[in-house]
PATI-929133 format. One line per 2 residues: number of its first residue (from 0); their letters; for each residue x, y, z of N, C-alpha, C. Coordinates in nm, 4 decimals. Layout:
REM residues N
NUM = A = X,Y,Z,X,Y,Z,X,Y,Z ~ ...
END
This chain:
REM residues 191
0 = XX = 2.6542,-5.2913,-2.1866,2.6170,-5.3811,-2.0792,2.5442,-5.5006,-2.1406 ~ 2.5781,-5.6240,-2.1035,2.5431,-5.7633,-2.1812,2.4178,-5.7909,-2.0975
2 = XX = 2.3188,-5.8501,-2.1650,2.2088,-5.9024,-2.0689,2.1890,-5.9718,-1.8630 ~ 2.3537,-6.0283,-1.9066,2.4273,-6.0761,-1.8013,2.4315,-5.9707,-1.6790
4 = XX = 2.4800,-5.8847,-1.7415,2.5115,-5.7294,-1.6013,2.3909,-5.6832,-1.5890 ~ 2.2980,-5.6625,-1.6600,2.1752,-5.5814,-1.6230,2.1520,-5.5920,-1.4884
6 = XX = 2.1013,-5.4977,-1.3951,2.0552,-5.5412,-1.2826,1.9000,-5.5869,-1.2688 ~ 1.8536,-5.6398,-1.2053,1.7520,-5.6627,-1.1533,1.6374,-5.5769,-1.1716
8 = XX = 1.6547,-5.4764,-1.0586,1.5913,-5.4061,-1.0069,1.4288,-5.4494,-0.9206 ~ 1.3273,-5.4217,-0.9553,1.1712,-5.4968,-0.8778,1.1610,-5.6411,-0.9772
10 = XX = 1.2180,-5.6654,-1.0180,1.1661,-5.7604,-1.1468,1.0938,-5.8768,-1.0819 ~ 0.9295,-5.8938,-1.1119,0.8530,-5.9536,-1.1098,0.7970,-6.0364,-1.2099
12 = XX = 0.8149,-6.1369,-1.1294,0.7432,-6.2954,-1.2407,0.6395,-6.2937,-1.2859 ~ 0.6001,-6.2998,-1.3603,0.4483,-6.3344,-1.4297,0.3907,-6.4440,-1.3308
14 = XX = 0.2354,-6.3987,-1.3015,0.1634,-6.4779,-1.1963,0.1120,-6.6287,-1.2512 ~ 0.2152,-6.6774,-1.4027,0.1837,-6.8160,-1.4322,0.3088,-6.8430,-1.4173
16 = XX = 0.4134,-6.7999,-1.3640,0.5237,-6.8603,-1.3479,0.5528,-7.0018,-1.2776 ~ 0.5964,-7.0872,-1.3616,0.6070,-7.2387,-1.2918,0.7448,-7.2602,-1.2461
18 = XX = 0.8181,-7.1667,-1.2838,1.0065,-7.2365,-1.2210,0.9564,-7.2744,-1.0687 ~ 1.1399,-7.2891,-1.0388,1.1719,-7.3787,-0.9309,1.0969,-7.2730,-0.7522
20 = XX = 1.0758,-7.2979,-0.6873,1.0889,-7.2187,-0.5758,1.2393,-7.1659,-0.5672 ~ 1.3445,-7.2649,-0.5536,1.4566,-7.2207,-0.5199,1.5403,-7.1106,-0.6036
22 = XX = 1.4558,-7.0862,-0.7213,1.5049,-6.9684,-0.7967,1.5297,-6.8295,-0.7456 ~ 1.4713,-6.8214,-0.6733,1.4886,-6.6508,-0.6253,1.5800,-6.6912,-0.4813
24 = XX = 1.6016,-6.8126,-0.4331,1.7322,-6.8269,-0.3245,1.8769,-6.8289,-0.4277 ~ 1.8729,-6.8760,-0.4841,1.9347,-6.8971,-0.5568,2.0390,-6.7498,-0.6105
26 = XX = 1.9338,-6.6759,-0.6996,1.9527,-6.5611,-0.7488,2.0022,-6.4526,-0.6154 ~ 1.9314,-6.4968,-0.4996,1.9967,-6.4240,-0.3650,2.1373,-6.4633,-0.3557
28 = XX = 2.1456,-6.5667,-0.3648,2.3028,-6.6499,-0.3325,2.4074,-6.5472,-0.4440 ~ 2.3755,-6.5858,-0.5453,2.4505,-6.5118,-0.6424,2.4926,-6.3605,-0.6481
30 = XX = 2.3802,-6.3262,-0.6313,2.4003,-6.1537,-0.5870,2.5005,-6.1398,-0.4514 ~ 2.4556,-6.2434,-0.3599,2.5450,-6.2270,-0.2590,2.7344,-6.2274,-0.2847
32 = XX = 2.7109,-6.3207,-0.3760,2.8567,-6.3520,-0.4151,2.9299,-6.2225,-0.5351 ~ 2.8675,-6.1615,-0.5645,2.9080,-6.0351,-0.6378,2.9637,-5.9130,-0.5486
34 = XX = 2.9540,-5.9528,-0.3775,2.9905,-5.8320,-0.3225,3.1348,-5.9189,-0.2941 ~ 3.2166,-5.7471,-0.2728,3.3699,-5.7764,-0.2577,3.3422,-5.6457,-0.1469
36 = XX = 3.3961,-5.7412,-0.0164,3.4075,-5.6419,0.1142,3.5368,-5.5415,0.1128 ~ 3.5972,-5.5555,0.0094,3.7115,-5.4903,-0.0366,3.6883,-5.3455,-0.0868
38 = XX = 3.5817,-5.3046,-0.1186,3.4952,-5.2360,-0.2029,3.4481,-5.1674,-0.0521 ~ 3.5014,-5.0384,-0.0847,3.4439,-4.9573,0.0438,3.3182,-4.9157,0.0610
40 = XX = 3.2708,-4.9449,-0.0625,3.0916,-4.8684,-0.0966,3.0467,-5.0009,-0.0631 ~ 3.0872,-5.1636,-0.0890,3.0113,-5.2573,-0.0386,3.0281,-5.2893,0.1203
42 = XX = 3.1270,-5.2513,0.1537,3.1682,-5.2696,0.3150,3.0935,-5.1830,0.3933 ~ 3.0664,-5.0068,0.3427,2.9729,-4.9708,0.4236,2.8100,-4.9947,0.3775
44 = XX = 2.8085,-5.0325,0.2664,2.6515,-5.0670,0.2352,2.5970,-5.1750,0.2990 ~ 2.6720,-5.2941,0.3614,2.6413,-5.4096,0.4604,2.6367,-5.3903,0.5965
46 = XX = 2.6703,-5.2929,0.5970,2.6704,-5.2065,0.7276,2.7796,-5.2850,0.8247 ~ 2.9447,-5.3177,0.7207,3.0935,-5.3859,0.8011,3.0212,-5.5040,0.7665
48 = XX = 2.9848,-5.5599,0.6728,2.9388,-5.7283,0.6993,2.8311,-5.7334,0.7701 ~ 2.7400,-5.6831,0.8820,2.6570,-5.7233,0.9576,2.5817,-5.7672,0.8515
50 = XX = 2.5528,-5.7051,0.7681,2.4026,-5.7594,0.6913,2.4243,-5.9217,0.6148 ~ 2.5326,-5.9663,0.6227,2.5631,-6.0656,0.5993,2.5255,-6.1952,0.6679
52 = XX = 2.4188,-6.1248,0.7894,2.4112,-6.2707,0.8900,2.2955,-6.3533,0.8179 ~ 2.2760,-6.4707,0.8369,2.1919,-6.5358,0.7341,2.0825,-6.5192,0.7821
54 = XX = 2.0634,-6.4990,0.8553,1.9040,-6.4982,0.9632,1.8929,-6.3780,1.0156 ~ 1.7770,-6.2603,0.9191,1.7702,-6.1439,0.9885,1.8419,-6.0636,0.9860
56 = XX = 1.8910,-5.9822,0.7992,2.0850,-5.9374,0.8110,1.9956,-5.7680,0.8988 ~ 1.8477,-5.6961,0.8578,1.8066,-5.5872,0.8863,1.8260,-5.5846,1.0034
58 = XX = 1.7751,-5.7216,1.0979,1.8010,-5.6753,1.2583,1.9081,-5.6764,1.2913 ~ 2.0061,-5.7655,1.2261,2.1410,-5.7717,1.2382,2.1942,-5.6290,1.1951
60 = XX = 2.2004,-5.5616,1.1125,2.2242,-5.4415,1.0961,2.1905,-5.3461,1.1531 ~ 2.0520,-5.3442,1.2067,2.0124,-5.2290,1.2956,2.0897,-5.2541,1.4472
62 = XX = 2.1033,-5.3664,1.4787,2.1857,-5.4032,1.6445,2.3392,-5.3741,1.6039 ~ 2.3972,-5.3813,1.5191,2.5189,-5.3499,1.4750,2.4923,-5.1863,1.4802
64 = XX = 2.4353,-5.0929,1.4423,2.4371,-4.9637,1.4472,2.4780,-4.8967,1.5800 ~ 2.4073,-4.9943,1.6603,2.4329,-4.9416,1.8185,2.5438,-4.8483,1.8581
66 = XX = 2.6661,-4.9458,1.8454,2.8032,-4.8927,1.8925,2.8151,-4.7919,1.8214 ~ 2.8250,-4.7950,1.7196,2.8406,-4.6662,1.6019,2.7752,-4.5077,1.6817
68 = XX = 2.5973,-4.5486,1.7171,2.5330,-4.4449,1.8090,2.5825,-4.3592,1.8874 ~ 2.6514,-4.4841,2.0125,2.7308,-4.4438,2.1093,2.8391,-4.3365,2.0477
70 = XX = 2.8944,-4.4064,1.9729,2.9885,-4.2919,1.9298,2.9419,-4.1541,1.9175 ~ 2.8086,-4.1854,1.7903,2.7479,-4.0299,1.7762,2.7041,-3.9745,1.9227
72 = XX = 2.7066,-4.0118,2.0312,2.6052,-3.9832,2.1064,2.7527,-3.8725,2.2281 ~ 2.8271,-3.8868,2.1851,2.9359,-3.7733,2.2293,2.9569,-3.6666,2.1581
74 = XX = 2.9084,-3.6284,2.0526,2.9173,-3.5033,1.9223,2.7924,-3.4449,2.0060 ~ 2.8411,-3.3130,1.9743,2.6773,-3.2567,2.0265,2.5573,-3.2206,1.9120
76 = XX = 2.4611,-3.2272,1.9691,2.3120,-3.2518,1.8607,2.3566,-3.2025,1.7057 ~ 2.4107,-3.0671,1.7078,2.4150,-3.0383,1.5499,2.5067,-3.1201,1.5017
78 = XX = 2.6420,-3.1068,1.5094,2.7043,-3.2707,1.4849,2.6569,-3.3657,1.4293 ~ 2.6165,-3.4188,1.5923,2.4929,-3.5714,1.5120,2.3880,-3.5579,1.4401
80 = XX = 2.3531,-3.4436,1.3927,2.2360,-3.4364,1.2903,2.2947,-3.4066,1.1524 ~ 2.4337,-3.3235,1.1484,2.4438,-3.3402,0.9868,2.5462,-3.4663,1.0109
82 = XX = 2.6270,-3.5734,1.0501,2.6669,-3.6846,1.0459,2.5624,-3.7646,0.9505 ~ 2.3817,-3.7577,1.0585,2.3072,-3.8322,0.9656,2.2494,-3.7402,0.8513
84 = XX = 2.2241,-3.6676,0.7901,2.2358,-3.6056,0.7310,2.3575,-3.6450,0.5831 ~ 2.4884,-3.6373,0.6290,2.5570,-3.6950,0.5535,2.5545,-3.7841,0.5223
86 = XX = 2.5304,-3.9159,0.6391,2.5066,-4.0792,0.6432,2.4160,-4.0640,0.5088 ~ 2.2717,-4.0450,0.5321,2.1438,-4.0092,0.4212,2.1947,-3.9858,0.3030
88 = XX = 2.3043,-3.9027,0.2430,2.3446,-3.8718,0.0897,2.4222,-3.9719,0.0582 ~ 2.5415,-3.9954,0.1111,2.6472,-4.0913,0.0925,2.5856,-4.2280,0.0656
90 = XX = 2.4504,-4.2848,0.1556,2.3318,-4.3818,0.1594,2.2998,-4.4065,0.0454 ~ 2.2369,-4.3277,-0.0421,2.1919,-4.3163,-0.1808,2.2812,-4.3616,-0.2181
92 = XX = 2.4122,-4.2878,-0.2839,2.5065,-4.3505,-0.3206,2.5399,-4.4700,-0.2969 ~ 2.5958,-4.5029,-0.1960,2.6454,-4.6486,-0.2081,2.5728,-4.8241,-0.1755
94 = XX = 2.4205,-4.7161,-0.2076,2.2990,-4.8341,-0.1592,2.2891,-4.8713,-0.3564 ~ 2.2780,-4.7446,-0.3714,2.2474,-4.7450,-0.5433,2.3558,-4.8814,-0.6589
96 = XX = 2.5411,-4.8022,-0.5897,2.5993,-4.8822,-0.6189,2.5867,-4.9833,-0.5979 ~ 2.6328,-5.0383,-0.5159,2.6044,-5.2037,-0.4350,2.4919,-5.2942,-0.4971
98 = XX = 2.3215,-5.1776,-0.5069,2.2605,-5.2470,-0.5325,2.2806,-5.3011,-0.6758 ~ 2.3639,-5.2006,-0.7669,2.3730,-5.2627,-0.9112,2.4739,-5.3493,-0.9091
100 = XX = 2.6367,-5.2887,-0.8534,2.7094,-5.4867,-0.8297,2.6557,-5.5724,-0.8141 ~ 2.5297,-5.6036,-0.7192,2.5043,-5.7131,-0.7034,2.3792,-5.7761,-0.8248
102 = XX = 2.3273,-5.6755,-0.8649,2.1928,-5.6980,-0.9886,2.0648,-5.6580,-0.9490 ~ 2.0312,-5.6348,-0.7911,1.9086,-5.7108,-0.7010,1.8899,-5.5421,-0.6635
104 = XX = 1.8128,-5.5042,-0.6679,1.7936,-5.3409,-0.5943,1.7317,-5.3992,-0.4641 ~ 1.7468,-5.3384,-0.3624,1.7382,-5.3456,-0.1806,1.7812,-5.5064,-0.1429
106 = XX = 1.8614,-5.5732,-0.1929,1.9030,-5.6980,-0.1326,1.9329,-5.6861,-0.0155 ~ 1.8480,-5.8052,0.0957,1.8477,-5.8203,0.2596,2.0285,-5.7594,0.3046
108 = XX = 2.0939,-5.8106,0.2180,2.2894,-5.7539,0.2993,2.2840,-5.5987,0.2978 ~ 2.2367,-5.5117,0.2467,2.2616,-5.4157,0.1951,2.1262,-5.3295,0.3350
110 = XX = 2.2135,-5.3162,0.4310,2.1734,-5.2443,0.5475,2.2083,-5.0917,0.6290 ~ 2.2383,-5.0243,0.5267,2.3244,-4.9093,0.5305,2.1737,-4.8266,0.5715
112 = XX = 2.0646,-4.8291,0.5214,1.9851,-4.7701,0.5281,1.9584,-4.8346,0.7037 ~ 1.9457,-4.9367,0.7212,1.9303,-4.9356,0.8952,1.9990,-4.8637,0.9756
114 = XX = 2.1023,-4.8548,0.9362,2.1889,-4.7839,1.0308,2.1373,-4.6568,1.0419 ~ 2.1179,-4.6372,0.9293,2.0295,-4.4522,0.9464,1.9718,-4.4347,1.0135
116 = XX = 1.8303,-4.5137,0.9800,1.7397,-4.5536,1.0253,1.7301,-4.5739,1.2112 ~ 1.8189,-4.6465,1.2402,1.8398,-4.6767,1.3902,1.9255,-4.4993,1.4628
118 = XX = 2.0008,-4.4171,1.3701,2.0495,-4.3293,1.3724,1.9322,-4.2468,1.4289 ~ 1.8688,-4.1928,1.3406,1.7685,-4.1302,1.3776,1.6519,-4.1445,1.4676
120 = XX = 1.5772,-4.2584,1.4589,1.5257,-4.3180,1.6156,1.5969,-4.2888,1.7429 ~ 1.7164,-4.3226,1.7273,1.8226,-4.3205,1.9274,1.8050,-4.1692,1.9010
122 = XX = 1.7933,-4.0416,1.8087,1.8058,-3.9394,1.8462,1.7164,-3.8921,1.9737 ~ 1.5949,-3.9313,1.9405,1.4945,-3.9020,2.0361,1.4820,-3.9395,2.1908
124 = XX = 1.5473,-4.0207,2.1920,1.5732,-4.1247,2.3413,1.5315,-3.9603,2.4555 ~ 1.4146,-4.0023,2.5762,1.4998,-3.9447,2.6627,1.6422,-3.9598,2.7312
126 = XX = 1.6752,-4.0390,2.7688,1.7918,-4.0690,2.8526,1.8207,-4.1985,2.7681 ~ 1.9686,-4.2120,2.7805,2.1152,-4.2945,2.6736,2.1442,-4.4336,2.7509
128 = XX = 2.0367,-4.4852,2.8303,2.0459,-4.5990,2.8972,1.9355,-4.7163,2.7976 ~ 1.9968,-4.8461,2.8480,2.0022,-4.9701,2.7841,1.8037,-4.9849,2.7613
130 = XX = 1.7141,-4.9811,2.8413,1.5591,-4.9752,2.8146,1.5350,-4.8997,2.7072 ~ 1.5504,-4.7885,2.6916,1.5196,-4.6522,2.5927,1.5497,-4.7073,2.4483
132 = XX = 1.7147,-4.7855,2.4597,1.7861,-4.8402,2.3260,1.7027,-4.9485,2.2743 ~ 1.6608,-5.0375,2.3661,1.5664,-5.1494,2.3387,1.4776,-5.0922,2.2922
134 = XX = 1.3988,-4.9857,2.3611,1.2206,-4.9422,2.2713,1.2494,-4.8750,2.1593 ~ 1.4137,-4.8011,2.1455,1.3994,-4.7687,2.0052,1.4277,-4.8348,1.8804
136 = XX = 1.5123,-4.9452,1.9325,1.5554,-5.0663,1.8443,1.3925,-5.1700,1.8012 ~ 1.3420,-5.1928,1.9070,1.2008,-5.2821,1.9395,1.0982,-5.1786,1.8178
138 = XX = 1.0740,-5.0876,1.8157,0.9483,-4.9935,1.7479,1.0268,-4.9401,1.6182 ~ 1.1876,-4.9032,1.5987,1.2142,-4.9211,1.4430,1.2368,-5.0697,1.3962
140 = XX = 1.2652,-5.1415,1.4540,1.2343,-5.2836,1.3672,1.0926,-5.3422,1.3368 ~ 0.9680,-5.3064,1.4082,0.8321,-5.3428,1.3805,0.7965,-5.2591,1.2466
142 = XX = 0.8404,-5.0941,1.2989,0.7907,-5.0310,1.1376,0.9082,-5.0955,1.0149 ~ 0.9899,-5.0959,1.0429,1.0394,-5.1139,0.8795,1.0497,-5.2469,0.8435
144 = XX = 0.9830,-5.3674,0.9533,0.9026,-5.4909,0.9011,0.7874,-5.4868,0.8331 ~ 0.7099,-5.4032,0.9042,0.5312,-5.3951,0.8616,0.5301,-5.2923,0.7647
146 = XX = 0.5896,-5.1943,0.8109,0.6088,-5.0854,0.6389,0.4056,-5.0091,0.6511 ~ 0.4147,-4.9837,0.7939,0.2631,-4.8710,0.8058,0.3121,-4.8050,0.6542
148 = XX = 0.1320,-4.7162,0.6143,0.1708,-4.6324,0.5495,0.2259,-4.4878,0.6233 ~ 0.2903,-4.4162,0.6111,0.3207,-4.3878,0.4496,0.4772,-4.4504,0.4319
150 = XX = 0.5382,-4.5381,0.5388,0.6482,-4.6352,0.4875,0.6736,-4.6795,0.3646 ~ 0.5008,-4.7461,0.3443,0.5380,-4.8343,0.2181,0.5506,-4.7790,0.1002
152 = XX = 0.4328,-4.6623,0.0958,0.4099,-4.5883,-0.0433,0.5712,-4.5281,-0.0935 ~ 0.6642,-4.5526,0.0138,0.7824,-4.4586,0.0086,0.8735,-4.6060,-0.0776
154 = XX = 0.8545,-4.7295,0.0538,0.9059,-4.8211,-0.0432,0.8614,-4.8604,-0.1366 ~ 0.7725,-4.8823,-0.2128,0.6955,-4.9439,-0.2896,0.6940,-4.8290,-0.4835
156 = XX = 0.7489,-4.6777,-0.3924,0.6718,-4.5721,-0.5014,0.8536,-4.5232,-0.5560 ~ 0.9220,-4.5259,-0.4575,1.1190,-4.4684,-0.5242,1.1539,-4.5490,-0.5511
158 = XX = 1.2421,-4.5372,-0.6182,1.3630,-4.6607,-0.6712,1.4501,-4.6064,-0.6909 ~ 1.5793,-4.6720,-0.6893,1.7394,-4.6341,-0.6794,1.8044,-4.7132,-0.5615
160 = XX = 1.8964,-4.5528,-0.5372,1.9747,-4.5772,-0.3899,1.8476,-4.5011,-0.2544 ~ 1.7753,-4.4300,-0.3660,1.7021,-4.2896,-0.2501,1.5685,-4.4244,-0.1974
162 = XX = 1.5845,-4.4765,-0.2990,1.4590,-4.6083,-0.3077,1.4864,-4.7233,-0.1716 ~ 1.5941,-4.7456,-0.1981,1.6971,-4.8449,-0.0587,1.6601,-4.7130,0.0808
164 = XX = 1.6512,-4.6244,0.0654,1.7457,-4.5335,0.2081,1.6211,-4.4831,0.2602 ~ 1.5012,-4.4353,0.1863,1.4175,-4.3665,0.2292,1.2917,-4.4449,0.2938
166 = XX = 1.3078,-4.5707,0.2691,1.1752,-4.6026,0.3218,1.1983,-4.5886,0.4997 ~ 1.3445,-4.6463,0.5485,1.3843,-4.6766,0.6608,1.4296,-4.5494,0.7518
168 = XX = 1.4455,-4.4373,0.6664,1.4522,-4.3104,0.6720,1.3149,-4.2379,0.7598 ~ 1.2111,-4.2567,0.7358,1.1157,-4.2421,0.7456,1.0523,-4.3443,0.8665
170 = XX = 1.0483,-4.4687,0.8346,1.0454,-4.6078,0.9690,1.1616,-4.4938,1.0951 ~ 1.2549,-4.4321,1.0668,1.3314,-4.3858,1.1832,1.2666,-4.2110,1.1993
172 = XX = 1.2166,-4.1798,1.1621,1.1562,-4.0225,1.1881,1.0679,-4.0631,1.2918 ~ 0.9202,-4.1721,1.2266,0.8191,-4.2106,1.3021,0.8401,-4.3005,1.4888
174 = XX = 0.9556,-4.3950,1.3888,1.0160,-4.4163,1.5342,1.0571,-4.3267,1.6508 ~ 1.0987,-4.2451,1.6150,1.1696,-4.1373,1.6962,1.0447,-4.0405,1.7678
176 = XX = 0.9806,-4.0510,1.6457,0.8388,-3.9704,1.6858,0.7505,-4.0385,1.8104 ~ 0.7578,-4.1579,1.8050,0.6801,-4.2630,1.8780,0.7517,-4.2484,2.0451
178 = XX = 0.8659,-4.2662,2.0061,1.0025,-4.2456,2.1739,0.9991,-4.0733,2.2209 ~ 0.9645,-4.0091,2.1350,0.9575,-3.8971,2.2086,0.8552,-3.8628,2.3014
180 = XX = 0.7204,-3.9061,2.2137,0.6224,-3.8726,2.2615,0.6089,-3.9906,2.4107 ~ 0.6509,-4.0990,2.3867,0.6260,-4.2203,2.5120,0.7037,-4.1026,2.6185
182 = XX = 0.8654,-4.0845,2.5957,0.9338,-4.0464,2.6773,0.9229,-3.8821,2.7105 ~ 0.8452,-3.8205,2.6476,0.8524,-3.6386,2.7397,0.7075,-3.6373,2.7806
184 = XX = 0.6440,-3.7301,2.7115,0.4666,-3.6841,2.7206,0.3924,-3.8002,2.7610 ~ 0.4469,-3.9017,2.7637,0.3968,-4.0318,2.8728,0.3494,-3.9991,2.9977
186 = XX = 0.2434,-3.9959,3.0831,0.2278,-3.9975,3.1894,0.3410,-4.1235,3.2849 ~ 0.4233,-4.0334,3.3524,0.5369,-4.1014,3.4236,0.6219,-4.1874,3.3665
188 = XX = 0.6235,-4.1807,3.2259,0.7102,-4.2172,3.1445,0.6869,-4.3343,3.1365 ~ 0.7844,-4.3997,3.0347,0.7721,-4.5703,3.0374,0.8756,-4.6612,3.1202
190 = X = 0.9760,-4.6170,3.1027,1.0995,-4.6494,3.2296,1.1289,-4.5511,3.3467
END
């Protein structure tokens, strides 16, 4: 492997670094251009392209999960739990790959882990109507923006593909945790 292919990975600048600002857009651009949607491990690691939107590919990826939900949301519970379950291994994998095609470990396109993530949150829903989808979409996009602990220690402490999958993994347990408790143990619920 030539200096050229190496990937990335956290690689941090020295705090006298004078380059350009536009260096690390830049280096985004490029990485971007290393994915080939042709590439079934990059097609589902963008979660179909969603993560590709220029503005926001995570929320864009987590609102793209939706339909996918629906689908899961006709399998009955054990079903949809080793689906995500499977989603979660296969995740590693092709978060890991992707992330080395491109050089950049967790690059913004690379939203496979939202989908999980949003996977596991809708589990908890009381009821499969449009409010419930919003508070679970609304409370996993705040955690895996803000990254509470123990989010971060998760992002901040793995690396890989498990490094990409687990922080959001976790943003969707707590989420779910958060909708259950609003929705069975809320006094009169929230909707």
């Amino acid at each position: 492997m030539t200096q050229d292919q190496k990937p990335v990975g956290h690689k941090k600048r020295p705090a006298n670094y004078k380059g350009k600002t536009g260096d690390h857009v830049q280096d985004m651009a490029a990485a971007k251009k290393r994915l080939d949607l042709r590439n079934p491990w990059h097609l589902l690691a963008t979660g179909f392209g969603s993560g590709l939107f220029p503005i926001g590919p995570g929320t864009a990826g987590s609102i793209a999960a939706i339909p996918f939900w629906m689908v899961l949301t006709y399998l009955p519970w054990q079903v949809y739990s080793l689906v995500v379950m499977f989603s979660i291994c296969i995740g590693v994998y092709l978060c890991r790959q992707t992330a080395r095609d491109m050089r950049v470990h967790d690059h913004g396109s690379i939203v496979w882990d939202e989908f999980v993530g949003m996977w596991i949150t809708l589990m908890a829903l009381p009821t499969n109507d449009w409010q419930w989808v919003l508070a679970g979409f609304v409370i996993f996009r705040i955690l895996d923006i803000w990254k509470p602990w123990p989010i971060r220690w998760f992002d901040r402490n793995v690396q890989g593909g498990m490094g990409i999958m687990i922080d959001d993994v976790v943003a969707g347990i707590i989420a779910a945790g958060i909708i259950y408790l609003i929705g069975h143990h809320w006094p009169l619920g929230l909707f």
